[in-house]
N, C-alpha and C positions, 0 to 999 in steps of 0.2 A: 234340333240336333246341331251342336256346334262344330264337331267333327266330324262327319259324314265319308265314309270309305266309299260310298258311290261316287264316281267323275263322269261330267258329264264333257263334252267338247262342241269346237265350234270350228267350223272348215268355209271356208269359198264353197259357193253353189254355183256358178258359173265364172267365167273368165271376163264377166264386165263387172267394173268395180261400183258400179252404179245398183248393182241388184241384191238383195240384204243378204247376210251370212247365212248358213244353215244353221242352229243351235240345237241341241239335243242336252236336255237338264239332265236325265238319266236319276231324276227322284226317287232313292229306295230303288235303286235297283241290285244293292247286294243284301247278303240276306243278313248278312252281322246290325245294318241298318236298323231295318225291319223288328229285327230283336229289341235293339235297344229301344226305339218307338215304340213298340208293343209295352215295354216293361214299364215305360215312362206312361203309356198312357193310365196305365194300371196303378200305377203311383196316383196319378191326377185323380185317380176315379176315386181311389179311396179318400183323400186329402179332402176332397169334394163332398162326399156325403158322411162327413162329419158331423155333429150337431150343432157346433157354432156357424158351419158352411150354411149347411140345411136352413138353419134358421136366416142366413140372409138371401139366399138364391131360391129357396125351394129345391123342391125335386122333380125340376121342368127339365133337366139334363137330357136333350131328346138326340143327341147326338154321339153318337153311335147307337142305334136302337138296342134294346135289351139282348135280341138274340145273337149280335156279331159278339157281346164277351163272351162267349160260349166257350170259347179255345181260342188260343193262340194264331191258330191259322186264319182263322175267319178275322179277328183283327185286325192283323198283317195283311191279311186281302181289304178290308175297308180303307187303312193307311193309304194303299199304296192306289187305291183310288178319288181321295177325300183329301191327303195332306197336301200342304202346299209351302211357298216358301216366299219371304220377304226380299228372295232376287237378290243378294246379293253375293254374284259368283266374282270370283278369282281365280287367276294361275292362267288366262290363255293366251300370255304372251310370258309366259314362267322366267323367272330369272336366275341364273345358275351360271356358271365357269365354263361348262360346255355345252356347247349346241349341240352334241352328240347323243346326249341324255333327253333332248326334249328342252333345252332350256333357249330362249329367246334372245335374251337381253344379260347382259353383264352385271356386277356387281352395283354400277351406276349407272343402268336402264341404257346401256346404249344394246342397240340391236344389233347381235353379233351376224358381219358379213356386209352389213354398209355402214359407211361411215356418215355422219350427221344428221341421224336419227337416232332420238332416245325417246323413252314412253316410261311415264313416271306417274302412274295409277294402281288401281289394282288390280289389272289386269298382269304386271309383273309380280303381284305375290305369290311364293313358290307354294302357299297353303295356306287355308284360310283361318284369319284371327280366330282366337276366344275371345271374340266381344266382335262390335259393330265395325263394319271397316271403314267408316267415316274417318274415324281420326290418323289410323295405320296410312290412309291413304293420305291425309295431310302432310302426314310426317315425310313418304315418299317424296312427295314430291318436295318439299324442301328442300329435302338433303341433294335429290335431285341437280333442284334448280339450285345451289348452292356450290355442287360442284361443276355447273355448267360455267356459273360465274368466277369459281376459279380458273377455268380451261382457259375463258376469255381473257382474263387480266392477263394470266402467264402469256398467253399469245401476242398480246398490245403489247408487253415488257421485250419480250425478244427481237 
């Protein structure tokens, strides 16, 4: 699922900077998720036992066993024990005009509230691509580092 309405966050677990973040992924945790997983998986199942499929995979598909398609619920209950994700989150240092709203960092990742820190990953995307953020994240940071190198010439010039 490339849009996912579930957020998950990530907070300080104590006041030493030495000890790892709390993360909470919050996978399917709303239920518009779940739906659209359900439907997609039901899309798969058919596409799958096809007769051109059939004839290259067999009908060894042992996953989700016969009885979870039963209903939608029992599905939705397998997903949300069984899915999983290629980890690649976004948005927890959000970038946005106000830090009021939850947003972190500026238009050009500077961290709104101190000055000579910026963060220029994907941890500034305000929402996560349609597609891999490999390259989103390149792009960031060029532009980034780009306009850091502006900042610096202007500065030496003055």
């Amino acid at each position: 699922m490339i849009k996912p309405a579930s957020r998950g966050r990530v907070w300080l677990a104590t006041t030493n900077p030495a000890d790892p973040p709390r993360i909470e992924f919050a996978h399917l945790r709303e239920t518009s998720d779940v739906t659209r997983m359900v439907e997609a998986m039901r899309q798969v199942r058919h596409v799958a036992t096809t007769p051109p499929l059939l004839a290259v995979h067999g009908a060894n598909g042992s996953s989700p066993r016969p009885d979870v398609w039963v209903d939608d619920a029992r599905l939705g209950r397998w997903l949300r024990r069984n899915a999983w994700t290629y980890h690649h989150p976004v948005g927890t240092c959000r970038m946005g005009l106000d830090p009021d709203t939850g947003a972190v960092v500026d238009n050009w990742g500077r961290v709104h509230g101190l000055s000579g820190l910026v963060i220029a990953d994907a941890s500034i995307m305000p929402d996560i691509p349609s597609a891999n953020t490999n390259l989103p994240t390149v792009m960031i940071a060029h532009r980034v580092a780009e306009s850091l190198a502006m900042l610096a010439t202007k500065s030496s010039v003055v």
